[in-house]
N, C-alpha and C positions, 0 to 999 in steps of 0.2 A: 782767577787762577789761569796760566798759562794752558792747560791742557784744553780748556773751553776756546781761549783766541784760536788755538791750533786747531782744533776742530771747525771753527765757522771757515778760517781758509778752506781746509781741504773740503769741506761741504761747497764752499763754492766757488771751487776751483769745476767739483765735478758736477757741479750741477749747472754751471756757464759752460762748461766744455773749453777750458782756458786752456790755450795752446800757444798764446804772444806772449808780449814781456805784459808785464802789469806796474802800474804803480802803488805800493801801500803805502798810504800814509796813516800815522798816529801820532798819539802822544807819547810821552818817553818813560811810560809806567813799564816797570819789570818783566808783565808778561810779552811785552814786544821786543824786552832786548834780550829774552831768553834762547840759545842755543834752539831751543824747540822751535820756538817760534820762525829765527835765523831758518832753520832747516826745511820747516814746510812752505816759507816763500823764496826758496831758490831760486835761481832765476828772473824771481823781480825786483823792482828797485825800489828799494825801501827809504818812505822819506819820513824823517820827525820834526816836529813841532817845536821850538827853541823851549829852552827848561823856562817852566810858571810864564807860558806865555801861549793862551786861549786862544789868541785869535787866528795862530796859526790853522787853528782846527774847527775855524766859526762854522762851518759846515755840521759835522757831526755835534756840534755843542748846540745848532740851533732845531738838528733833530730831533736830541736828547729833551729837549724846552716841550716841543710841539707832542715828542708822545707823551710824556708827564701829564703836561696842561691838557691836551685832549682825552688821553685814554686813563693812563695809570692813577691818577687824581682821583680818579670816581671809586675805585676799589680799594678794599683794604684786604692786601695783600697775605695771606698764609703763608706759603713758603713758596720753598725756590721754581716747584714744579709750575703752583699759580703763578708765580710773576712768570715762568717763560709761555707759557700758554696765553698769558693776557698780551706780551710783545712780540709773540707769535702771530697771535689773531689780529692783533691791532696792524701789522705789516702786511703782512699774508692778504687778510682780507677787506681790509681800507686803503691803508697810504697807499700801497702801492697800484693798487686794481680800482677804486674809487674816488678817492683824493684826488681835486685839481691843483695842479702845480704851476703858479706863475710863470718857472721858467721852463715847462715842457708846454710851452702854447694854450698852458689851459685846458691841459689831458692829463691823465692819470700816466704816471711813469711807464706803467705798461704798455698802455695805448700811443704813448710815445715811441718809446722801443719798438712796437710793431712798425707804426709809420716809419720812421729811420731806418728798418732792416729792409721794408717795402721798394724805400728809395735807390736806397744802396743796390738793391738787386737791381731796378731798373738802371742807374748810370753803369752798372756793368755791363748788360744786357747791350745799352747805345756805344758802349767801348771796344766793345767785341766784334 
């Protein structure tokens, strides 16, 4: 449902503290081209994925794979509350704070993110 895409934007809009333009991109399912949707990513540039064509979006389809095959596979699933709790936890508390990731050197996203903000301060710092 649209109401939930709209919701994870503004969750993390405020919880990045977004204040630049941003890029969205998606696939070209209903709740992205919904007015609601339109409305809570003003301001950014919304890109879609060509109609029945995956590979636009091989990123989020190959995350989709890895939480399946890692986490969600092992459970059988109750309802909506468990499944957000099980891709909660499995986010929250693995991929992104434990999981090594080939393309962040071999650090967990977060530990990346720290490094890169670390850096960033520093060439400011030698600019100044």
């Amino acid at each position: 449902e649209t109401k939930w895409v709209v919701e994870a934007v503004n969750k993390a809009k405020r919880v990045r503290n977004v204040n630049k333009p941003l890029i969205m991109h998606s696939d070209r399912g209903r709740q992205y081209t919904a007015k609601d949707y339109e409305e809570a990513t003003t301001g950014m540039t919304l890109s879609y994925s060509k109609k029945a064509y995956p590979w636009d979006n091989a990123c989020i389809e190959s995350f989709h794979s890895l939480l399946k095959r890692e986490w969600i596979n092992r459970f059988k699933i109750i309802d909506y509350n468990h499944a957000y709790k099980l891709v909660f936890e499995y986010i929250e508390a693995f991929y992104n704070t434990v999981r090594i990731h080939s393309h962040c050197d071999y650090a967990s996203p977060n530990d990346y993110e720290k490094k890169y903000w670390i850096k960033l301060r520093q060439m400011e710092i030698n600019v100044a």
